[in-house]
C-alpha positions as CSV (number, residue, x, y, z in Angstrom):
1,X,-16.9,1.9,3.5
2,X,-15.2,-0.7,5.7
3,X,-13.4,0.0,9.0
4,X,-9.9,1.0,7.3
5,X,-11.3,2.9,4.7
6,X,-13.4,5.1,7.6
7,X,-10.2,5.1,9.8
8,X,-7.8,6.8,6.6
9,X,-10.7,9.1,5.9
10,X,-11.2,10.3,9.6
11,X,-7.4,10.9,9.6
12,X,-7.4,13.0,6.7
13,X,-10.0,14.8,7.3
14,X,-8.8,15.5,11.4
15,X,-5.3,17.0,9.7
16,X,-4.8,19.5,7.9
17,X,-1.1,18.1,7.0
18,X,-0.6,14.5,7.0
19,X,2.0,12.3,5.8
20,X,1.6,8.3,5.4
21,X,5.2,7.1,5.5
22,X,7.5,4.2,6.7
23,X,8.5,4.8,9.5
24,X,8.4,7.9,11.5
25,X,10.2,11.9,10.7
26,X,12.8,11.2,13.7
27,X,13.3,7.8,12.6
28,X,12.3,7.3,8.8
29,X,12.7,3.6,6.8
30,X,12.9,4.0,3.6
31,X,14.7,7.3,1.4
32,X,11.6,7.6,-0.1
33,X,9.7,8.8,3.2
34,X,13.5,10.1,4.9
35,X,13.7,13.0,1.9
36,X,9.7,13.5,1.9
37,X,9.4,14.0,5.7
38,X,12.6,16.1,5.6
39,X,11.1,18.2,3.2
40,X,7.8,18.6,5.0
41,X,9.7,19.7,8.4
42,X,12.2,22.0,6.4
43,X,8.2,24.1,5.6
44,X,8.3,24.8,9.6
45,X,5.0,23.6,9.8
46,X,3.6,21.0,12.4
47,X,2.1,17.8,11.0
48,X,0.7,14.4,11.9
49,X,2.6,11.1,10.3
50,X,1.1,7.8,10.3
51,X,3.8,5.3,10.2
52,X,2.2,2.2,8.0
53,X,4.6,-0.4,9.0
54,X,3.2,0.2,12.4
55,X,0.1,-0.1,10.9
56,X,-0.2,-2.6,8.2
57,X,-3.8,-1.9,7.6
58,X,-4.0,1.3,6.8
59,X,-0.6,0.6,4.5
60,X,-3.0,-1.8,2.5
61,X,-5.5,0.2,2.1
62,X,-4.7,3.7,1.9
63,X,-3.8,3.0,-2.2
64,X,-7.3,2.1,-2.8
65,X,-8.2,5.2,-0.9
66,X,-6.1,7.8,-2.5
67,X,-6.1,5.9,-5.6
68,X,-2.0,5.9,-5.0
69,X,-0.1,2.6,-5.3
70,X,3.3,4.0,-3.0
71,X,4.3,5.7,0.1
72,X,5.0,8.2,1.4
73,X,1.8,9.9,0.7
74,X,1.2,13.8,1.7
75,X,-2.4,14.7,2.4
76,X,-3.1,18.4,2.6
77,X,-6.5,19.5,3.4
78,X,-8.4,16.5,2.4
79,X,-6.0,16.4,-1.0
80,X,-3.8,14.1,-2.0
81,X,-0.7,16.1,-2.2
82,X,1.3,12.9,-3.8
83,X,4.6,11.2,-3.0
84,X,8.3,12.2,-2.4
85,X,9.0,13.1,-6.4
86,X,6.0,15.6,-6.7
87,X,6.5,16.9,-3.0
88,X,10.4,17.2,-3.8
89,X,9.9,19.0,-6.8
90,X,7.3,21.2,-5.0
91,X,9.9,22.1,-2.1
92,X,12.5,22.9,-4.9
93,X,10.2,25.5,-6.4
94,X,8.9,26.7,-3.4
95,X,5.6,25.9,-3.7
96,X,5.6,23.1,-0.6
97,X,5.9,25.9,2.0
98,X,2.9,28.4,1.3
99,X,1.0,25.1,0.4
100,X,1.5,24.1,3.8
101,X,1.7,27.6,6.0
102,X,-1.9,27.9,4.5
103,X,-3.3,24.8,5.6
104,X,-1.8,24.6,9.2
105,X,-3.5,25.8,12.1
106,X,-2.0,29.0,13.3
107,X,-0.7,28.7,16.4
């Protein structure tokens, strides 16, 4: 496993909820990762975010590590979650929000 590969894993494994998007929540760049991140913070649970056009390595190779060739990408405890269709659709049937509540840390 090369250095990018043990970085993406490190990260997933470190958060419970993480989302690889362009951009950041506050400031996203792209729809795609806007509505996904949106949805995510609408859950009311806290999450990390790596922005990949801040970090064009892990934006290469996070699709050979999740097997998934676009972002956003939502990670939930370890799992690939998928990107902004599947997680939309989950936050429209409500199935986002206890997906996430039971992963994050309780504070």
């Amino acid at each position: 496993m090369d250095e990018v590969q043990a970085t993406i894993k490190q990260q997933i494994e470190e958060n419970p909820v993480i989302l690889f998007m362009k951009g950041s929540p506050n400031a996203p760049q792209c729809g795609f990762s806007q509505r996904t991140s949106q949805a995510v913070m609408a859950c009311g649970q806290r999450f990390a975010y790596v922005d990949v056009l801040a970090n064009p390595e892990i934006r290469s190779g996070l699709p050979q590590y999740g097997n998934w060739p676009t972002f956003p990408q939502l990670w939930v405890k370890g799992e690939l979650v998928g990107g902004c269709d599947i997680v939309m659709e989950m936050y429209e049937k409500g199935e986002l929000k206890p997906l996430l509540e039971e992963a994050a840390p309780k504070e």
